[in-house]
Backbone of each chain as ProteinMPNN parsed JSONL, in Angstrom:
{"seq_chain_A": "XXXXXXXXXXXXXXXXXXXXXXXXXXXXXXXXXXXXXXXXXXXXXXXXXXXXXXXXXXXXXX", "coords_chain_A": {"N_chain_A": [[50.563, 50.612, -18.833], [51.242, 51.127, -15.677], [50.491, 52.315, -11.852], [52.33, 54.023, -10.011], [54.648, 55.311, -7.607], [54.96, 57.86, -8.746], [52.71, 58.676, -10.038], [50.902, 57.295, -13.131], [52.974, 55.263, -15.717], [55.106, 53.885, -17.717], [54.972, 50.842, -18.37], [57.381, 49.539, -20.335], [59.616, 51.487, -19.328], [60.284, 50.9, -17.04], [62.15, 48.726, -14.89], [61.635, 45.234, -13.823], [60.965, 43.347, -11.097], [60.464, 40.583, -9.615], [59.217, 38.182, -7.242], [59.559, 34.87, -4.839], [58.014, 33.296, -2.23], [57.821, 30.307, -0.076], [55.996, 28.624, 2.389], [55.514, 26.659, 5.107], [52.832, 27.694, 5.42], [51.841, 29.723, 3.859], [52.049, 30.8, 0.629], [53.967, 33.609, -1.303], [53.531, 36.091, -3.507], [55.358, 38.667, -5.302], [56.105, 41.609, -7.244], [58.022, 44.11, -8.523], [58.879, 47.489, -9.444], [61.199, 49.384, -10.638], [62.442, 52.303, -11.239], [65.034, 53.305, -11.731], [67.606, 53.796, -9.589], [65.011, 53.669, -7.591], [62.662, 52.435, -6.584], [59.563, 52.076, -7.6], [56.808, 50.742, -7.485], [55.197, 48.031, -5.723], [53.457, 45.239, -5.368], [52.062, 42.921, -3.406], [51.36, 39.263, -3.383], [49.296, 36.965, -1.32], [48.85, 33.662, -0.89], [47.143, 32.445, 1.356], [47.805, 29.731, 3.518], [47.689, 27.882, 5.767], [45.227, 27.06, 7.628], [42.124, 28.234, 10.2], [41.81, 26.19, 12.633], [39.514, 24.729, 14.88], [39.147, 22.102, 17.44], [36.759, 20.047, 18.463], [34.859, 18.916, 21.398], [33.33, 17.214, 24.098], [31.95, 17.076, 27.06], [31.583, 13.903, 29.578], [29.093, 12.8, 31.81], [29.738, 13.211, 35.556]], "CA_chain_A": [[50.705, 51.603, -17.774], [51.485, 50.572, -14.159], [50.645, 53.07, -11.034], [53.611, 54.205, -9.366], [54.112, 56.595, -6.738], [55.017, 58.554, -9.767], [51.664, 58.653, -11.064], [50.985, 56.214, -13.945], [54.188, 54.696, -16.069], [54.786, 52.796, -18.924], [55.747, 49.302, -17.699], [58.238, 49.381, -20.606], [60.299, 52.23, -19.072], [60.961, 50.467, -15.59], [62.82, 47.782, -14.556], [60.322, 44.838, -13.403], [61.947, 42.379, -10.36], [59.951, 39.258, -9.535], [60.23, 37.059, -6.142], [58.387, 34.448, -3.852], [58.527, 32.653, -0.956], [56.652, 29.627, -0.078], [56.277, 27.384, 3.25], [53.621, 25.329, 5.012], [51.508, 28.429, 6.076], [51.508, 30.733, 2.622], [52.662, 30.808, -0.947], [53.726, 34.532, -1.445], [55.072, 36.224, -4.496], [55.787, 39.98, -5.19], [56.647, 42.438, -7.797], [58.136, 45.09, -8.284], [59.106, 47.976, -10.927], [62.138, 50.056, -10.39], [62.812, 53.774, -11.87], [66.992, 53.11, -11.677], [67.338, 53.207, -7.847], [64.149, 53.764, -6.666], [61.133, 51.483, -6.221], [58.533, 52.928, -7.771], [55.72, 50.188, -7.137], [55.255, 47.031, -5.154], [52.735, 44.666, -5.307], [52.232, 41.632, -3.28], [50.069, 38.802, -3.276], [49.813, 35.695, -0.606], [48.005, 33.148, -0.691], [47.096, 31.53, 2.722], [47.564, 27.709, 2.984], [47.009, 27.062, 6.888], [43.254, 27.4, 7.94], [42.27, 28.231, 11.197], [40.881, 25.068, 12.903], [39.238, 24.676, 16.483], [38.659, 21.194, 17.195], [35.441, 20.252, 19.332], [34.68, 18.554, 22.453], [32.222, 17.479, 24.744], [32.111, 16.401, 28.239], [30.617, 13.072, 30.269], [28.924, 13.354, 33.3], [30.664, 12.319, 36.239]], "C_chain_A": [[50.533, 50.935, -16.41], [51.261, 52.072, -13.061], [51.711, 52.74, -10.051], [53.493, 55.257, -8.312], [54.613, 58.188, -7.924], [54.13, 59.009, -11.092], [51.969, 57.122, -12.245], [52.039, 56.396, -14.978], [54.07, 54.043, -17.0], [55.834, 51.863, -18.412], [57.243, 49.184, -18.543], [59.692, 50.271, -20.361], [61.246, 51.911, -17.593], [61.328, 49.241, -15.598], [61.753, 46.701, -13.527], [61.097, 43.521, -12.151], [61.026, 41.565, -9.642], [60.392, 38.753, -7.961], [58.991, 36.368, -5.612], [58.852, 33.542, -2.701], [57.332, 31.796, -0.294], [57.201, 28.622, 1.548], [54.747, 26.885, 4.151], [52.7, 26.549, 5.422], [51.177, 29.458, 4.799], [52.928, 30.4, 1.413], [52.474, 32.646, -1.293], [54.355, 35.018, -2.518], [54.703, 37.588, -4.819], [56.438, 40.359, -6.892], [56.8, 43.604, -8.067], [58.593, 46.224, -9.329], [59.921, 49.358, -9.853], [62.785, 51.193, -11.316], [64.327, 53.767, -11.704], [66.56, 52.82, -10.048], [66.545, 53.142, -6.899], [63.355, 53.051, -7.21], [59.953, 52.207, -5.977], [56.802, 52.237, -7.265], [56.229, 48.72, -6.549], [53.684, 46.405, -5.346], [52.791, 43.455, -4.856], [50.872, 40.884, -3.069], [50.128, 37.427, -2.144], [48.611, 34.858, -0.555], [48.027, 32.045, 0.802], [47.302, 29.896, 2.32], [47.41, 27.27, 4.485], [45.732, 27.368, 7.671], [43.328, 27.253, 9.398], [41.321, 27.454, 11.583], [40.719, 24.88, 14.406], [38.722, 22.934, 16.604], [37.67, 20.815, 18.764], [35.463, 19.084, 20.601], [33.746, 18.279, 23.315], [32.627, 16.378, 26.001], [31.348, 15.082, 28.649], [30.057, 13.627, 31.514], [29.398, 12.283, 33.742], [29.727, 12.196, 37.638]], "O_chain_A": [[49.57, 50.195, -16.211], [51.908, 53.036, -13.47], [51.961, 51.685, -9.469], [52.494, 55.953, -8.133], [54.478, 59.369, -7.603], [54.355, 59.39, -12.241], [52.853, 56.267, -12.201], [52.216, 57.568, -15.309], [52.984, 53.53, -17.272], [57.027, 52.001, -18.141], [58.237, 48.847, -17.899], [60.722, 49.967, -20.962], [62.314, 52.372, -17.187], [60.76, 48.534, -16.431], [61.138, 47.208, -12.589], [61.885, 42.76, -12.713], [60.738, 42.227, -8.645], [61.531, 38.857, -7.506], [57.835, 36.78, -5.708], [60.008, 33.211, -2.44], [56.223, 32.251, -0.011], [58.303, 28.122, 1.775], [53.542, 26.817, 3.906], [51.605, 26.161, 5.829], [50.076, 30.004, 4.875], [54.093, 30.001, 1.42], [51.363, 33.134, -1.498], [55.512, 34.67, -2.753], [53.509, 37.781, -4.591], [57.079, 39.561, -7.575], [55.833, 44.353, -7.928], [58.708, 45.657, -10.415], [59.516, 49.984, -8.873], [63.66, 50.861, -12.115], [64.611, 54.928, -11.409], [65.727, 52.1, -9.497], [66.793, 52.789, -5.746], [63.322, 53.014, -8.44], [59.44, 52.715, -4.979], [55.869, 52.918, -6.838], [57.35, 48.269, -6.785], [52.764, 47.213, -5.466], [53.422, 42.649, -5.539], [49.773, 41.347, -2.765], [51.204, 36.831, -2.198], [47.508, 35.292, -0.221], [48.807, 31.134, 1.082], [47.074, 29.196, 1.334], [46.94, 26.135, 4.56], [45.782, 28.328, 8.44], [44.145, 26.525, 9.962], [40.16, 27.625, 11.213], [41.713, 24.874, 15.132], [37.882, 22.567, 15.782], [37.916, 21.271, 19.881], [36.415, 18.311, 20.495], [33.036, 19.274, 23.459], [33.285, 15.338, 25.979], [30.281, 15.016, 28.04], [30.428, 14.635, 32.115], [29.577, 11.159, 33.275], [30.111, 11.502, 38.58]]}, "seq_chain_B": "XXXXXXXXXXXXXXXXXXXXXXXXXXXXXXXXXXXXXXXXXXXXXXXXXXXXXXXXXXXXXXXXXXXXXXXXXXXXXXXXXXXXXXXXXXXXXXXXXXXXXXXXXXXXXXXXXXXXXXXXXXXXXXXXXXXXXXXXXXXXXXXXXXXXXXX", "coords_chain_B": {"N_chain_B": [[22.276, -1.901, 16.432], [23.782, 1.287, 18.365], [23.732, 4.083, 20.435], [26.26, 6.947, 20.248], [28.389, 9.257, 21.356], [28.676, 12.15, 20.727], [29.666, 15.516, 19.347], [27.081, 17.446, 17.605], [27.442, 17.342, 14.215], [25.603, 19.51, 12.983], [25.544, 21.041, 14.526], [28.244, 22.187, 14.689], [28.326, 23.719, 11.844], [25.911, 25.459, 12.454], [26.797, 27.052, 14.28], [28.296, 28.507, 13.165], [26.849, 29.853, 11.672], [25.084, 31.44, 13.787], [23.136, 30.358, 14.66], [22.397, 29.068, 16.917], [22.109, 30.393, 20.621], [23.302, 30.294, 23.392], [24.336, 31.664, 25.799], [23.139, 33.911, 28.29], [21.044, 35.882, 27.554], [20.364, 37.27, 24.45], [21.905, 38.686, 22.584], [22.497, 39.479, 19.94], [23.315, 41.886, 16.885], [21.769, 41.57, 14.384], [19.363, 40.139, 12.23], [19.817, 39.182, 10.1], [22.693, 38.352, 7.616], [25.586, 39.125, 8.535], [28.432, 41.644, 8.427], [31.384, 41.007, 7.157], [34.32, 42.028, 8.075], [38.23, 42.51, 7.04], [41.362, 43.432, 8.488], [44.629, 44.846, 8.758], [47.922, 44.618, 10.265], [50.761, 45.938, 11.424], [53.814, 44.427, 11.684], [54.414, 44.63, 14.206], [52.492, 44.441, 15.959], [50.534, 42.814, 18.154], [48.363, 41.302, 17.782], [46.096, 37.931, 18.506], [45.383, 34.722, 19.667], [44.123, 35.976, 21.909], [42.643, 38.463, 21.186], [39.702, 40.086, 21.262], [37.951, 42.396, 20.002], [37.874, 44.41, 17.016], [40.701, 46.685, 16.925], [42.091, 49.711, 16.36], [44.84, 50.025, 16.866], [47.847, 49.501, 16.455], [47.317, 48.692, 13.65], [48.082, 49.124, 10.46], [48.588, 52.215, 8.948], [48.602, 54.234, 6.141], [48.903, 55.661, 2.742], [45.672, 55.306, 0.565], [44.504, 53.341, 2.202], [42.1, 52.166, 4.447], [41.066, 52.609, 7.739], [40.179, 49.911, 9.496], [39.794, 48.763, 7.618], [38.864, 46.106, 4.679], [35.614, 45.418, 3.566], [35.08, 41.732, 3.694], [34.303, 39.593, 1.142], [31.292, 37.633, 0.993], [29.596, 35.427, 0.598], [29.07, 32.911, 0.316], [27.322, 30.528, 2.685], [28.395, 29.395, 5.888], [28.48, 25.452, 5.905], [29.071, 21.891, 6.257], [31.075, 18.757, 6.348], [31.399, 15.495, 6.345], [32.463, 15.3, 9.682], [32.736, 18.103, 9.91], [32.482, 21.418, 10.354], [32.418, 24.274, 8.636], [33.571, 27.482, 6.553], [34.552, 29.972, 4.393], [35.896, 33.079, 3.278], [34.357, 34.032, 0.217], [35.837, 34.914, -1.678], [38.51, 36.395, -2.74], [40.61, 38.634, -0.904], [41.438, 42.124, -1.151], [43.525, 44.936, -0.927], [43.173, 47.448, -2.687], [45.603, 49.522, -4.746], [47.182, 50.976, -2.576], [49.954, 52.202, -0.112], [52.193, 51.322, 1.539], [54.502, 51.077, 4.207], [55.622, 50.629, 6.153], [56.632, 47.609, 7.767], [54.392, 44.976, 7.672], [52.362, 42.197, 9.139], [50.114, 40.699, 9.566], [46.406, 39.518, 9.289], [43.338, 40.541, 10.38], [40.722, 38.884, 10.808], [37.145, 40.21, 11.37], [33.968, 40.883, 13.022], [32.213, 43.298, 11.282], [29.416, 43.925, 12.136], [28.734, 43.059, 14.284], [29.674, 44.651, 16.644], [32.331, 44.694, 16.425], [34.021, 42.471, 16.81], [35.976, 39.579, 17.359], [37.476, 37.388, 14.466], [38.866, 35.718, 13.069], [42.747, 35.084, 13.502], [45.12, 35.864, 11.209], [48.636, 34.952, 10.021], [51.533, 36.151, 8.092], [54.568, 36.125, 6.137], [56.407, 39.104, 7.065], [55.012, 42.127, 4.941], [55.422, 45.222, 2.51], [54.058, 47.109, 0.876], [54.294, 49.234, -2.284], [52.737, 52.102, -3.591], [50.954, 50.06, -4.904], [48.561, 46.601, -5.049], [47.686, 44.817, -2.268], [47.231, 41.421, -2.125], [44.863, 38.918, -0.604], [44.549, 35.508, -0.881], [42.27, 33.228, -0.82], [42.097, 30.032, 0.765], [40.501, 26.753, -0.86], [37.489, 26.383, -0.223], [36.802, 24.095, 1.598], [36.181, 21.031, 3.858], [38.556, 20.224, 4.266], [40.335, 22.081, 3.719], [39.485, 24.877, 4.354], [38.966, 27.976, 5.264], [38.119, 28.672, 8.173], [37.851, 26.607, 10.564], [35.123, 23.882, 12.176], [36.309, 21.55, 13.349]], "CA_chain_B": [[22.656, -0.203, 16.978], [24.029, 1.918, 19.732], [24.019, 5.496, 20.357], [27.12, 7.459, 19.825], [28.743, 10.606, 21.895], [29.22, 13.735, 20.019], [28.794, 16.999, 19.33], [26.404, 16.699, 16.539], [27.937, 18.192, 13.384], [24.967, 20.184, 12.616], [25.605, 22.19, 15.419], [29.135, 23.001, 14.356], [28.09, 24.989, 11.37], [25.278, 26.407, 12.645], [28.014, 27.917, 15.275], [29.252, 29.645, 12.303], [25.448, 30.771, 10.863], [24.598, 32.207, 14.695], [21.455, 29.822, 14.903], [22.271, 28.586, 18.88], [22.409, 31.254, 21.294], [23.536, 29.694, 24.404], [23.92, 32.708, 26.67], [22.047, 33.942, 29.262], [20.579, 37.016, 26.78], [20.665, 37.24, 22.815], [22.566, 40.353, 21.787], [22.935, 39.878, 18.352], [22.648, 42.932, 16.545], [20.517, 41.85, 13.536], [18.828, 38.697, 11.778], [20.776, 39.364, 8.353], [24.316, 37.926, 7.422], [26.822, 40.026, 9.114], [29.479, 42.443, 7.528], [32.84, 40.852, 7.817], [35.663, 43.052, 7.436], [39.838, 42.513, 7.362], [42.395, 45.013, 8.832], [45.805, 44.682, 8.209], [48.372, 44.724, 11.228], [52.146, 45.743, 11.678], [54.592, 43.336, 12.589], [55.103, 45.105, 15.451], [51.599, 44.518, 17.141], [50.236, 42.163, 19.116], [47.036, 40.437, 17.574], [46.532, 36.969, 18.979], [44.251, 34.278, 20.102], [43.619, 36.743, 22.758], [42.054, 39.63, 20.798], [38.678, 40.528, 21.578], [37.808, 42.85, 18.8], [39.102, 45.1, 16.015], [41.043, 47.799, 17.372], [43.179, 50.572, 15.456], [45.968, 49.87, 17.569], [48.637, 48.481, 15.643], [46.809, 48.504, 12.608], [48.348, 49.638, 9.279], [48.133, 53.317, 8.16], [48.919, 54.742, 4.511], [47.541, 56.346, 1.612], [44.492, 54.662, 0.206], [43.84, 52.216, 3.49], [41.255, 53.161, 5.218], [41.184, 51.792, 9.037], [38.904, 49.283, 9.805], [39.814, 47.309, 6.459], [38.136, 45.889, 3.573], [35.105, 44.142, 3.841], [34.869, 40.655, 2.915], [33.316, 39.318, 0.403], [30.835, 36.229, 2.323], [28.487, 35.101, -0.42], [29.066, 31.208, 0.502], [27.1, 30.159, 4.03], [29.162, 27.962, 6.133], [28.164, 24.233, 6.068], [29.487, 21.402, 6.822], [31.322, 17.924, 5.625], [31.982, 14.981, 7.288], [32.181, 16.168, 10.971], [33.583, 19.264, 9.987], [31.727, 22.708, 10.066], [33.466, 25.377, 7.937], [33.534, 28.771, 6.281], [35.754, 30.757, 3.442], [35.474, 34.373, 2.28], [34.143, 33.84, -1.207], [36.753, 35.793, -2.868], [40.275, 36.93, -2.203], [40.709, 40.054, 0.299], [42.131, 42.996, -1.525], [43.679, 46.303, -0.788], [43.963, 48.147, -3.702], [46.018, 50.905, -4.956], [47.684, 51.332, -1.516], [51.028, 52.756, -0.106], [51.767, 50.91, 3.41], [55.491, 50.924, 3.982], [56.169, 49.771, 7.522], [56.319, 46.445, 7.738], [52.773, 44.136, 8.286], [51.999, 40.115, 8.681], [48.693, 39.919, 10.103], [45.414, 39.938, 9.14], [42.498, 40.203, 11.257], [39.222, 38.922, 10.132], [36.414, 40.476, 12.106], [32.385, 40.997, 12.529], [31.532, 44.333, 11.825], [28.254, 44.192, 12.778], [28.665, 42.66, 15.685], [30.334, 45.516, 17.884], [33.701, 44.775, 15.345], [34.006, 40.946, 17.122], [37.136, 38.948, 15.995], [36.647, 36.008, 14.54], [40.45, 34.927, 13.791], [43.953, 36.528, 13.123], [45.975, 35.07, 10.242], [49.762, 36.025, 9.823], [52.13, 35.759, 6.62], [55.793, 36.771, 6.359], [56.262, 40.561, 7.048], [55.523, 42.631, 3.612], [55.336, 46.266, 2.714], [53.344, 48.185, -0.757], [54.257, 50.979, -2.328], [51.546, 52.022, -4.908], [50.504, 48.485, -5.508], [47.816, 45.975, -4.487], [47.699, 43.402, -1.79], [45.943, 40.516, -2.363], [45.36, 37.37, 0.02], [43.799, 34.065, -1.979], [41.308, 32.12, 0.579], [42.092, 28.59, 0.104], [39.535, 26.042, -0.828], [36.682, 26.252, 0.766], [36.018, 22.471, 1.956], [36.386, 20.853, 4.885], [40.173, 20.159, 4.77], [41.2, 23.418, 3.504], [38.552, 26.297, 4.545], [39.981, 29.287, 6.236], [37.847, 28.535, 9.507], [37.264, 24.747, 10.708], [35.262, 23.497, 13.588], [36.203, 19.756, 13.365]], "C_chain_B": [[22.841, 0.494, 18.284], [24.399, 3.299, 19.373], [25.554, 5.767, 20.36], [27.448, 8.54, 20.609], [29.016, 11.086, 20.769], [28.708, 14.716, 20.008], [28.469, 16.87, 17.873], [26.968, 17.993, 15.338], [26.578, 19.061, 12.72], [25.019, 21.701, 12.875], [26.771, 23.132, 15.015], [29.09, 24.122, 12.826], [27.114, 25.528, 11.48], [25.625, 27.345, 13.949], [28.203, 29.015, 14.23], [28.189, 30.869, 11.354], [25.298, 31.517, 12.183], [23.617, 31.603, 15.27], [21.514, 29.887, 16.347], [22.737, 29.995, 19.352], [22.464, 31.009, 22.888], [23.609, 30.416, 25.599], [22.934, 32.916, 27.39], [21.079, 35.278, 28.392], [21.231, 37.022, 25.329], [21.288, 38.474, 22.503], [22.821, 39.921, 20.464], [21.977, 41.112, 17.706], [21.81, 42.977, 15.532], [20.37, 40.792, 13.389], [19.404, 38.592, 10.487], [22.039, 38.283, 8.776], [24.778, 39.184, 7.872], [27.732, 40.886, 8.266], [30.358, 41.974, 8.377], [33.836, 41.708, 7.463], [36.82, 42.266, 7.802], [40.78, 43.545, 7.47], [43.705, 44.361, 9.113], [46.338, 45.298, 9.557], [49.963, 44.818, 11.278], [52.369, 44.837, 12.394], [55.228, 43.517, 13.74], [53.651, 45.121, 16.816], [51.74, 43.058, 18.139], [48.957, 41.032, 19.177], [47.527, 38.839, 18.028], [44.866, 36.441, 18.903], [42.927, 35.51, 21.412], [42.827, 37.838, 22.413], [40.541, 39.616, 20.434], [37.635, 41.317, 20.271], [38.406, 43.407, 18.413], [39.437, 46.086, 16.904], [42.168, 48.265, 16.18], [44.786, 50.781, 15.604], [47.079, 48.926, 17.268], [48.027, 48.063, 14.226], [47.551, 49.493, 11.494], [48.019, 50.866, 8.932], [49.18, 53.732, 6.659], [48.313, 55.084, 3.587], [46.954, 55.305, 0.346], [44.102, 53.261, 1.11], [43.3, 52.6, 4.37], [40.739, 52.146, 6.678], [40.215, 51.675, 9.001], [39.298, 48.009, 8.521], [39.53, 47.266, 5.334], [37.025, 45.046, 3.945], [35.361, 42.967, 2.754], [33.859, 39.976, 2.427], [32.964, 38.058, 1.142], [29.798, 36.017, 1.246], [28.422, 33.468, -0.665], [28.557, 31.027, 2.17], [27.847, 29.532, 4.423], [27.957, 26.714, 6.589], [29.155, 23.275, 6.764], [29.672, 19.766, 5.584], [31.366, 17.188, 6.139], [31.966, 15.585, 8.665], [32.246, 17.103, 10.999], [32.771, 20.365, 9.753], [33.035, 23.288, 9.37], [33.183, 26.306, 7.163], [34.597, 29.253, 5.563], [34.805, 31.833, 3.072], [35.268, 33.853, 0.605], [34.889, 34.04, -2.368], [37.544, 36.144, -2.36], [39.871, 38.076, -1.536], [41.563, 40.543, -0.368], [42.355, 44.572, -1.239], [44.303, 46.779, -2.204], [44.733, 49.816, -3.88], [46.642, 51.428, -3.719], [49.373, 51.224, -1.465], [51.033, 52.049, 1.61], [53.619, 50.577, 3.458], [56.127, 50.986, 5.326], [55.676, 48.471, 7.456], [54.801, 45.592, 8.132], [53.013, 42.455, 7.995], [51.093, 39.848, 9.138], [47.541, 40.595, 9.786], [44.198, 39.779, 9.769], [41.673, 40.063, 11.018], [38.095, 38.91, 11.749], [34.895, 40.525, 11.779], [32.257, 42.733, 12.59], [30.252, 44.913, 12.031], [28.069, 44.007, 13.907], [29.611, 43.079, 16.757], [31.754, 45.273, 17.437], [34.163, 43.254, 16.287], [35.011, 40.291, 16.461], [36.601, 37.639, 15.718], [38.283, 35.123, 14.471], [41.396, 35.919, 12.839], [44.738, 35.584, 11.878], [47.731, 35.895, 10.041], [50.437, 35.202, 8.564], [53.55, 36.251, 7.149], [55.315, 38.694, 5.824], [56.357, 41.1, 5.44], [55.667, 44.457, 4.335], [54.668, 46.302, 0.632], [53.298, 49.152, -0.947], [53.294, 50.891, -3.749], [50.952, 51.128, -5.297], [49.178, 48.326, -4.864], [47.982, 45.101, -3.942], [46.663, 42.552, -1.416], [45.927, 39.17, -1.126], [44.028, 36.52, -0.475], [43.348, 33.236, -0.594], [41.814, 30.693, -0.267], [41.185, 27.889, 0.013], [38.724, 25.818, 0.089], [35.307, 24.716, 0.892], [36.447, 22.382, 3.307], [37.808, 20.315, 5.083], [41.174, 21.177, 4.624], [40.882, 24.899, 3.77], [39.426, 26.846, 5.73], [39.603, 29.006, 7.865], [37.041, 27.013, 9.42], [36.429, 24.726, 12.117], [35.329, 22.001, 13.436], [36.085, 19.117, 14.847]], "O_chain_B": [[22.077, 0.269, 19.222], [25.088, 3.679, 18.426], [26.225, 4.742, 20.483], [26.383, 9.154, 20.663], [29.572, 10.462, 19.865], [27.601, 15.009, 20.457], [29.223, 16.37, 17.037], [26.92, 19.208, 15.529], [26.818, 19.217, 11.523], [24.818, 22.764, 12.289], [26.667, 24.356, 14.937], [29.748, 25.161, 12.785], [26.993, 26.378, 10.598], [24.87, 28.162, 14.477], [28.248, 30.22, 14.478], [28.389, 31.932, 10.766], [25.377, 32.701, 11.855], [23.118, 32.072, 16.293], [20.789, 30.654, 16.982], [23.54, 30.679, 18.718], [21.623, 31.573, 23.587], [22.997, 29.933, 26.552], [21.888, 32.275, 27.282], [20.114, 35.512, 29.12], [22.425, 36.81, 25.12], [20.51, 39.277, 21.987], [23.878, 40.421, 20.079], [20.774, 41.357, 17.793], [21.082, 43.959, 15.388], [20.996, 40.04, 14.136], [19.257, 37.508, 9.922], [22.252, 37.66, 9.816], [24.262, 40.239, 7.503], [27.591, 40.595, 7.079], [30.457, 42.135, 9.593], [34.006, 41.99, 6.277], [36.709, 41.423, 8.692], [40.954, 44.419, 6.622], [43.728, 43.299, 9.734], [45.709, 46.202, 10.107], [50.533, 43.732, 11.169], [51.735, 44.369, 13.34], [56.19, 42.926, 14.231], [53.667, 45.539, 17.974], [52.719, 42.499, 18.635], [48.63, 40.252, 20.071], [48.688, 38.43, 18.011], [43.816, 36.957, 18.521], [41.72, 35.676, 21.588], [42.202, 38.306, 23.365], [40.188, 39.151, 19.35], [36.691, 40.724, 19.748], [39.555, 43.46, 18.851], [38.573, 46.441, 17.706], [42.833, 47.572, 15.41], [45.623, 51.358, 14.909], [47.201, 47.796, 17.74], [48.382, 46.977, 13.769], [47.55, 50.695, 11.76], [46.886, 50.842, 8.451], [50.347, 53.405, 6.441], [47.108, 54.843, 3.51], [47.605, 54.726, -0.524], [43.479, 52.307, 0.645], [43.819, 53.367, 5.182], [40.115, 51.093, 6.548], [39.322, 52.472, 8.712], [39.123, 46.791, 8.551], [39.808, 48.258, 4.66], [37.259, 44.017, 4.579], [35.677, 43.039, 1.567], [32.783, 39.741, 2.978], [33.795, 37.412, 1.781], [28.997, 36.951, 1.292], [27.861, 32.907, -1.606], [29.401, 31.387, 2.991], [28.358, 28.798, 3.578], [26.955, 26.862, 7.289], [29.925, 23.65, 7.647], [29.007, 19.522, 4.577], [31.436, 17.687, 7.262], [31.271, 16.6, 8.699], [31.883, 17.589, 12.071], [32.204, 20.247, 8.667], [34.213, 22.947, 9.47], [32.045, 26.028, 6.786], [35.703, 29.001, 6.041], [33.623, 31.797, 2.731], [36.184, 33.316, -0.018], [34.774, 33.628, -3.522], [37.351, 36.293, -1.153], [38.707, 38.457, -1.653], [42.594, 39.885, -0.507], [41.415, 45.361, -1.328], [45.422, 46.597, -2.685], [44.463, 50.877, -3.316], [46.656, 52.657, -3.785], [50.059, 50.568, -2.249], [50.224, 52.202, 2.525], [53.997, 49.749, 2.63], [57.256, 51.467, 5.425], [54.517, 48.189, 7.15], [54.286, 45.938, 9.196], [53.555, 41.794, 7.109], [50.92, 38.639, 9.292], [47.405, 41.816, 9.871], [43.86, 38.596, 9.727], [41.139, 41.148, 10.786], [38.112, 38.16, 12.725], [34.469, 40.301, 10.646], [32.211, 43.369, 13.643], [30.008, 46.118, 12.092], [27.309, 44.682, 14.601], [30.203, 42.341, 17.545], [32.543, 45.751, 18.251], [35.382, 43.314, 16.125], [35.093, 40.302, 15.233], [35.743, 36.969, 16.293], [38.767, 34.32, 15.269], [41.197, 36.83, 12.034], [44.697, 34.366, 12.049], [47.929, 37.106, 9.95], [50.119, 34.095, 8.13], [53.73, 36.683, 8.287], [54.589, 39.256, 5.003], [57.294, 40.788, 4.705], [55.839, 44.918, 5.463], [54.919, 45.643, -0.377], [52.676, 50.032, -0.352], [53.172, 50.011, -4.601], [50.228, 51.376, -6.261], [48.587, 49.241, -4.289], [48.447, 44.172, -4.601], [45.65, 42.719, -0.735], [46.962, 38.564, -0.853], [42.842, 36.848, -0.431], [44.012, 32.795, 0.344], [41.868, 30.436, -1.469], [40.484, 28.141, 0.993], [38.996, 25.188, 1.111], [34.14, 24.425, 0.627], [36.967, 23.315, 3.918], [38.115, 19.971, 6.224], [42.314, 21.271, 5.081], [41.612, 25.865, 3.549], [40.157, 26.416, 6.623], [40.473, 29.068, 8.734], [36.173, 26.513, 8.705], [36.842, 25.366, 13.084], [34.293, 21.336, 13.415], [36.006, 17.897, 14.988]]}, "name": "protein", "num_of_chains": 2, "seq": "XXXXXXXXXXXXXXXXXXXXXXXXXXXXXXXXXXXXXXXXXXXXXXXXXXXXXXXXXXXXXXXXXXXXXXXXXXXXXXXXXXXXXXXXXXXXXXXXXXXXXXXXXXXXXXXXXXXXXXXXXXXXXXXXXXXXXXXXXXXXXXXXXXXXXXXXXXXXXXXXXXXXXXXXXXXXXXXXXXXXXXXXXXXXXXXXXXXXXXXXXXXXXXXXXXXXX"}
């Protein structure tokens, strides 16, 4: 059983469509389950891959 | 031996614990660990280096997301490696069971204890969820891959 906006579903009744998409800042991939022409659920997941980095500093005296 | 310039890596993760309070007055609102939260942002806002704290403004609405976010799970202190201070949510950031179907790519990780305080914005390619869950996977939390660096 999968939640849908159709209440809960039996996965084997819908159509299940797969995808991802990857580049230097996330690895994302998605699926989805389709009642004939409508898109009953989505689910996505991403995983981050560029970290947010501050790099540090310090002054001389002048 | 000869001394060395730097900023002493001790300091940089105890930037990220709160220890130094450099200001002219301490406002922090407690002596605990903080509540971090993440709020989810159409691709039509505006979050940036520039953003101050959380606001609702441009933030994601739909049924079962409840503005303001999720908190995040923080059950790892930040330390430090090599020069590097650093910090990861402990555990993936999830919205479950949600319906959000205008486009979003940014996520804003904030303090909400601390007057909702950003700490940084992260963006992805624009999604959308209907009935589903969206998940985002922290990457390794070391000093070459943690979500927040101070190197």
């Amino acid at each position: 059983m999968i939640t849908t906006t159709k209440g809960d579903m039996d996965e084997a009744l819908l159509e299940r469509r797969e995808g991802q998409f990857e580049d230097d800042n996330e690895l994302t991939k998605w699926v989805e389950y389709w009642d004939g022409d409508e898109m009953v659920h989505r689910s996505v997941h991403v995983h981050l891959k560029k970290p947010m980095i501050s790099f540090s500093e310090i002054g001389g005296f002048s | 031996m000869s001394n060395t310039q730097a900023m002493c890596t001790s300091f940089k993760g105890e930037i990220l614990s709160g220890i130094h309070a450099l200001g002219t007055t301490v406002t922090r609102a407690g002596t605990g660990a903080d509540t971090i939260k993440a709020a989810l942002y159409l691709a039509s806002a505006t979050i940036s280096a520039a953003t101050t704290a959380y606001s609702a403004t441009g933030e994601v609405t739909g049924t079962g997301y409840s503005a303001g976010g999720v908190t995040v799970t923080n059950a790892t202190a930040p330390t430090t490696s090599g020069t590097t201070g650093y910090w990861t949510p402990s555990a993936s950031i999830t919205y479950t069971t949600v319906t959000l179907t205008t486009a979003f790519d940014c996520v804003l990780i904030y303090n909400s204890t601390q007057s909702n305080k950003a700490i940084s914005a992260h963006t992805f390619g624009s999604q959308t969820v209907t009935a589903g869950t969206f998940t985002l996977t922290m990457p390794t939390n070391d000093a070459t891959n943690a979500l927040i660096r101070i190197a």
